[in-house]
C-alpha positions in Angstrom: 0.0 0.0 0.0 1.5 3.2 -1.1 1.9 5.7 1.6 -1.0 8.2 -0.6 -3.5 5.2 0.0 -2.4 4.9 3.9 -3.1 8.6 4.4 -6.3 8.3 2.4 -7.5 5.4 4.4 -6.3 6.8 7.8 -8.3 10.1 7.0 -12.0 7.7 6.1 -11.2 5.8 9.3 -11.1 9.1 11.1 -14.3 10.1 10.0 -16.2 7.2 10.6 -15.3 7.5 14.3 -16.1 11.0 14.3 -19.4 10.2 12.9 -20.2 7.3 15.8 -18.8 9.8 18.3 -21.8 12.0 17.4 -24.6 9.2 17.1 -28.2 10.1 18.2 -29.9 8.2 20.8 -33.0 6.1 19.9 -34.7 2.6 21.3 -32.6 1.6 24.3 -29.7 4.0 23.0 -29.0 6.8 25.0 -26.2 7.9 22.8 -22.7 8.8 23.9 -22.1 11.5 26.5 -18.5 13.1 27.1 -19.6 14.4 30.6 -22.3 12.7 32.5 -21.6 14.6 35.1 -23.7 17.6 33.4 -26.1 15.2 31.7 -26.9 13.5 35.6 -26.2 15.8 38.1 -26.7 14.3 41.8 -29.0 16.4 43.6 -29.3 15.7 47.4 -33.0 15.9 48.1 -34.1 15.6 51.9 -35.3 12.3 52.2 -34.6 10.8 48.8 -32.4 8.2 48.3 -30.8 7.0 44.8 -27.5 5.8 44.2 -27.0 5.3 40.6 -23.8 4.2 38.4 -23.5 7.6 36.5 -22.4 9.0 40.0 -18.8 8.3 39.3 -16.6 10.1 41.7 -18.5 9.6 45.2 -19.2 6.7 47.3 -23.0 5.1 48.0 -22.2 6.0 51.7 -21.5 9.3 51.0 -24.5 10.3 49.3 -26.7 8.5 52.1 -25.0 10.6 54.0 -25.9 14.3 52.1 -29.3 12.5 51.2 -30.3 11.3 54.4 -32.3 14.0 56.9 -30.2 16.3 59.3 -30.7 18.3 62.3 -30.9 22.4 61.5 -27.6 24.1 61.5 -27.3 25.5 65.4 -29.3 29.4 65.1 -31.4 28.5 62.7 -35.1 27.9 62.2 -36.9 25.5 59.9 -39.0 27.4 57.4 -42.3 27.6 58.5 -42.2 26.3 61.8 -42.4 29.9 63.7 -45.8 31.0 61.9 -46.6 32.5 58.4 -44.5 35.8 59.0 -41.0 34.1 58.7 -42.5 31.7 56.0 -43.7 34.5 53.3 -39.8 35.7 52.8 -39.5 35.3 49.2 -42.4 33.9 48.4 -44.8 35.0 45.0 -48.0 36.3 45.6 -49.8 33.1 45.4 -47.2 30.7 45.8 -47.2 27.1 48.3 -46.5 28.6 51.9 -46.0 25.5 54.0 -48.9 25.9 56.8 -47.7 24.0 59.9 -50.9 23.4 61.7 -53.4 20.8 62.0 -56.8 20.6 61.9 -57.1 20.6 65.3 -57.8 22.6 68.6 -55.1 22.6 69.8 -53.1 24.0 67.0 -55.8 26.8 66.3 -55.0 28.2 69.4 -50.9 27.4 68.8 -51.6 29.6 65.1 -53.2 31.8 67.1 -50.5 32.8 69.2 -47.7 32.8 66.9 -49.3 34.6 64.1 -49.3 38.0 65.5 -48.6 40.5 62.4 -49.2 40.4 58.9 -46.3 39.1 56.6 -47.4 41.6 53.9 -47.5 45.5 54.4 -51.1 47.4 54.2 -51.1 49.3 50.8 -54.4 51.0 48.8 -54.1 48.9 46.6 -54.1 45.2 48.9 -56.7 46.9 50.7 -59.5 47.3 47.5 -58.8 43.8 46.4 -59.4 42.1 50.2 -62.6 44.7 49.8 -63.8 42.7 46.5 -62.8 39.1 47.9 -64.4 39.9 51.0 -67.9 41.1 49.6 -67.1 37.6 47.2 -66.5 35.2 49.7 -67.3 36.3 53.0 -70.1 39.3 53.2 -73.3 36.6 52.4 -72.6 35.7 55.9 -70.3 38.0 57.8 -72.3 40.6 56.5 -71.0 43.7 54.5 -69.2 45.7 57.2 -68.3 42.2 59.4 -71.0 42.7 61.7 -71.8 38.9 61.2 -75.4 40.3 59.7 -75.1 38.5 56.2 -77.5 37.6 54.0 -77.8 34.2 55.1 -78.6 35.3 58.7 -80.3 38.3 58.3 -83.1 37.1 55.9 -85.1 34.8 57.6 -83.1 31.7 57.0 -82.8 29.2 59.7 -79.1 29.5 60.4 -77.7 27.3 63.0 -74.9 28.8 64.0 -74.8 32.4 63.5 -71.8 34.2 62.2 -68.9 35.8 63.8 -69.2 39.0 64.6 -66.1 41.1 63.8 -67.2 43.7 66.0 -67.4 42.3 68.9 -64.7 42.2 71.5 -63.0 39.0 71.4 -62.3 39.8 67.8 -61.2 43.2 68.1 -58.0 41.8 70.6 -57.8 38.4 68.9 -54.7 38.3 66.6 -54.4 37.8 63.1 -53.7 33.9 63.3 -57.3 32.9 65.0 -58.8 34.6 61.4 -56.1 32.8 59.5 -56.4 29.6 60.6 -60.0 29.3 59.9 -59.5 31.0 56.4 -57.0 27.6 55.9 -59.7 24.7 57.7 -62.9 26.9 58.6 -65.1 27.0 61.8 -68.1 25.5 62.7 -70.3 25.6 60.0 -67.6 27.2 57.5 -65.7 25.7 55.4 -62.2 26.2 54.1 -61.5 28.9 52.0 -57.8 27.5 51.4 -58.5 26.6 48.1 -60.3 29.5 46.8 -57.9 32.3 48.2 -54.2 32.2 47.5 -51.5 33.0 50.6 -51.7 37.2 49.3 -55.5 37.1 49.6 -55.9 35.2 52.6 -54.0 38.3 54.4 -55.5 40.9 51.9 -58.9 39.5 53.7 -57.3 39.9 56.9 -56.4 43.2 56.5 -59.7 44.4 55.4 -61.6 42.9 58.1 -58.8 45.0 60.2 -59.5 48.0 58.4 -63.6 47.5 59.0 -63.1 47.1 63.0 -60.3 50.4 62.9 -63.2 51.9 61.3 -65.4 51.1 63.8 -63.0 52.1 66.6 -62.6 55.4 64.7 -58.5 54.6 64.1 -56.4 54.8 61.5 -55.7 51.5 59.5 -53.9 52.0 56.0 -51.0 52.5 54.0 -49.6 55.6 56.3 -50.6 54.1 59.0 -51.8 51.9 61.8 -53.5 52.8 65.1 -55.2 49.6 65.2 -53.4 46.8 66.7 -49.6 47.8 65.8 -49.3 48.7 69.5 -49.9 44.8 70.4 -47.1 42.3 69.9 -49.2 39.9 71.0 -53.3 38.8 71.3 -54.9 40.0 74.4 -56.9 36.8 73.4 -56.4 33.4 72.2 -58.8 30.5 72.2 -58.1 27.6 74.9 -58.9 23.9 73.8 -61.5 23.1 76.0 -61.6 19.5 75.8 -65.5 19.2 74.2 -66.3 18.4 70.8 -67.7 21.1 69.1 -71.7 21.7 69.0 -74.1 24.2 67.5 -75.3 27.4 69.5 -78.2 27.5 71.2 -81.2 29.6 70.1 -80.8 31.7 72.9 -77.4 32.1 71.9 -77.8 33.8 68.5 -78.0 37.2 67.7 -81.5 38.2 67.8 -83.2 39.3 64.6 -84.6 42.1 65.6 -81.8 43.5 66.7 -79.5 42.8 63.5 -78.7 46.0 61.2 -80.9 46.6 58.0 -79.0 47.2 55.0 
């Protein structure tokens, strides 16, 4: 073979292994892949577990170990597990803010006590759209101006349970996690609203049932400022699990008729 030939055949050669080099992948192919290290990065997930082969420069006992659960770094706290404030750092507007309390009593008064202060400031604008998801979801039978005189109870319907009355006392000094806890699993006869208000509107809500008892205490409550409740760190009241299952009011525990506002 002369050496013209040698080069000739040397160069094909060359090509054909730079053309196998570059083959697609199809049916049980996957193709070849100079760095599987980009093409399967190991990500350590919290309780996830999945040693596979491409992981080519650690140990199976090394990635149980990153993999596998550990206690929080000392002077820090899980996020979530102090209330909704801390939680809502970063979050979007309607985003999956982890919720860290049961259905239960016991945990409605526990939200209640460590959800003190909104996580979102009061602005104009938050304000007119808890206005419109109030009068949406909430005025039919907390009534229009929270007086717990809604449609549903002020009509001549045969309500059961009557409706919280925003005015009153206990609700005036309760703090802001009694009203969002039962926005998240309801009370009594309401049901959850989790589903139909995302995390911004749940406290756009809260703030304008805020604004409607400042009102009604003749304070300020907006984006300048708040006379309201900025003076209380915490709630001069918080429900105590008592123990009983819950039961309807009796009739001489509803608001009167006669006595609820016409409008």
């Amino acid at each position: 073979m002369s050496k013209k030939n040698f080069i000739y055949l040397g160069f094909i050669c060359s090509l054909m292994w730079w053309g196998s080099a570059c083959s697609t992948a199809g049916g049980n192919k996957t193709g070849h892949e100079f760095m599987p290290d980009m093409v399967h990065p190991i990500g350590y997930e919290a309780n996830f577990y999945d040693f596979y082969y491409f992981n080519r420069w650690g140990t199976e006992a090394e990635y149980k170990k990153y993999a596998t659960p550990r206690l929080p770094v000392k002077g820090t706290i899980a996020r979530g597990m102090v209330g909704d404030a801390s939680s809502s750092l970063g979050m979007p507007a309607n985003g999956s803010v982890p919720y860290y309390y049961a259905d239960t009593e016991d945990d409605r008064v526990r939200a209640s006590k460590d959800i003190t202060t909104s996580p979102i400031p009061i602005t104009e604008a938050g304000l007119a759209s808890g206005k419109l998801l109030y009068n949406i979801n909430c005025a039919i039978c907390h009534g229009e101006k929270g007086d717990g005189a809604g449609y549903l109870a002020r009509d001549g319907s045969k309500y059961p349970v009557a409706p919280a009355n925003f005015k009153q006392d206990t609700f005036y000094h309760s703090s802001n996690g009694r009203f969002y806890h039962a926005i998240m699993f309801g009370r009594n006869l309401m049901g959850s609203y989790a589903d139909k208000l995302s995390y911004q509107e749940r406290w756009q809500v809260i703030q304008y049932i805020r604004s409607l008892q400042a009102k009604d205490k003749k304070l300020q409550y907006d984006e300048t400022a708040n006379s309201f409740n900025s003076d209380i760190p915490f709630a001069k009241w918080a429900p105590q699990p008592s123990g009983e299952e819950g039961k309807a009011m009796q009739e001489h525990e509803i608001t009167p008729k006669e006595s609820l506002p016409k409008h």
